[in-house]
N, C-alpha and C positions, 0 to 999 in steps of 0.2 A: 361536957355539956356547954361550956363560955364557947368552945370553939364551936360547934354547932351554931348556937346564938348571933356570936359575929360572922360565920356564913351564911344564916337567915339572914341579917340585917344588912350585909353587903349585898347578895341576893334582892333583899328589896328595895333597897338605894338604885340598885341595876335598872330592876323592871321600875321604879318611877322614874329615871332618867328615860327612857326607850319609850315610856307612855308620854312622858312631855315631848318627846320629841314628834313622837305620833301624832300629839295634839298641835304641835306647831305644822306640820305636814296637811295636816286635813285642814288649817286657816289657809293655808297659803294656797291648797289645792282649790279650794271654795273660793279664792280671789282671782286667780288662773280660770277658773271655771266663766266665772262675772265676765273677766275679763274681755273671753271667748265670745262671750254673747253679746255682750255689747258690740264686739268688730264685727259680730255675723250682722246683727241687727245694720251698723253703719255700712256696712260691705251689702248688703241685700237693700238698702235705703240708697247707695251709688249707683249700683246697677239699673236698676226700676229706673231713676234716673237718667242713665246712660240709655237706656231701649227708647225712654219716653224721646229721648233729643235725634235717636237714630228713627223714628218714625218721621217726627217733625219732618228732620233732612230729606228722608225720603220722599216726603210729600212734595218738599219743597224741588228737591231734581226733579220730579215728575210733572209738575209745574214749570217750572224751566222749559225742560225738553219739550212740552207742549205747545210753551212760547215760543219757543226757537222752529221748531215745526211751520206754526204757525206764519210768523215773521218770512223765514226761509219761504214758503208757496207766496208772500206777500211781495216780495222781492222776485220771483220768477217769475212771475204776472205781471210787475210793472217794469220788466225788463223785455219780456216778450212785446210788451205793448207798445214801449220806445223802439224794438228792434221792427215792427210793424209801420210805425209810424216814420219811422227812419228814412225805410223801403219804399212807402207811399213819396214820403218827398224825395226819394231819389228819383222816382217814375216822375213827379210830378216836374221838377224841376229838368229833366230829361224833356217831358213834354212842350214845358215854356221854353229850353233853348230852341228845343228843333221848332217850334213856332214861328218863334223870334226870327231866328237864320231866314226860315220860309218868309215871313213878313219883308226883312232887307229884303232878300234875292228880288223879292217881285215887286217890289219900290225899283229897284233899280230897272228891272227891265221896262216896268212903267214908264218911269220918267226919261227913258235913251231913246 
C-alpha cells in the first residue's frame, strides 16, 4: 500500500510538472500569437503605404512623360520654324546678291 501511495504521489508530481509546463507553453504561445499580429498589422500598415507612394510615382511618370511629350512637339515646332526661316533667308539673301551683282554690272556699263 506505501508503495502504491509513493507511485500515486510521484505520478502526481509528474502530471503537475507537464501541466506547468503546459501552462508556460500556452503564455508564451499567446505572446508568439500578439506578436504575429502586431507584424501583420505593421507589415499591412507598410504595404498600404508602399501602394499609396507607388500610385503617387505613377502619377507623377505620367505627368512627366506628358511634359516631355509636350516640350518635345514645342521643340519640333520651333526648330521647323528656324529651319523655315533659315531657307527664307537663304532665298532672300540669294535674291539681294544676285540684285547687288545686277545693280554693279549695269553702273558699270552706264557709266563706260
Amino acid at each position: 500500500m506505501e508503495k502504491l501511495k509513493g507511485e500515486a504521489q510521484a505520478n502526481k508530481d509528474h502530471m503537475l510538472k507537464y501541466k506547468e509546463i503546459t501552462q508556460v507553453n500556452e503564455v508564451a504561445l499567446k505572446q508568439i500569437e500578439s506578436a504575429h499580429e502586431k507584424f501583420k498589422a505593421e507589415a499591412n500598415k507598410l504595404r498600404k503605404s508602399l501602394e499609396d507612394e507607388i500610385y503617387f510615382l505613377k502619377g507623377r511618370v505620367s505627368e512627366l512623360e506628358s511634359d516631355l511629350v509636350s516640350k518635345s512637339t514645342k521643340v519640333t515646332s520651333t526648330v521647323s520654324g528656324k529651319e523655315k526661316a533659315l531657307s527664307s533667308y537663304d532665298r532672300l539673301s540669294k535674291v539681294v546678291i544676285s540684285t547687288a551683282t545686277d545693280v554693279i554690272y549695269s553702273r558699270r556699263y552706264v557709266s563706260l
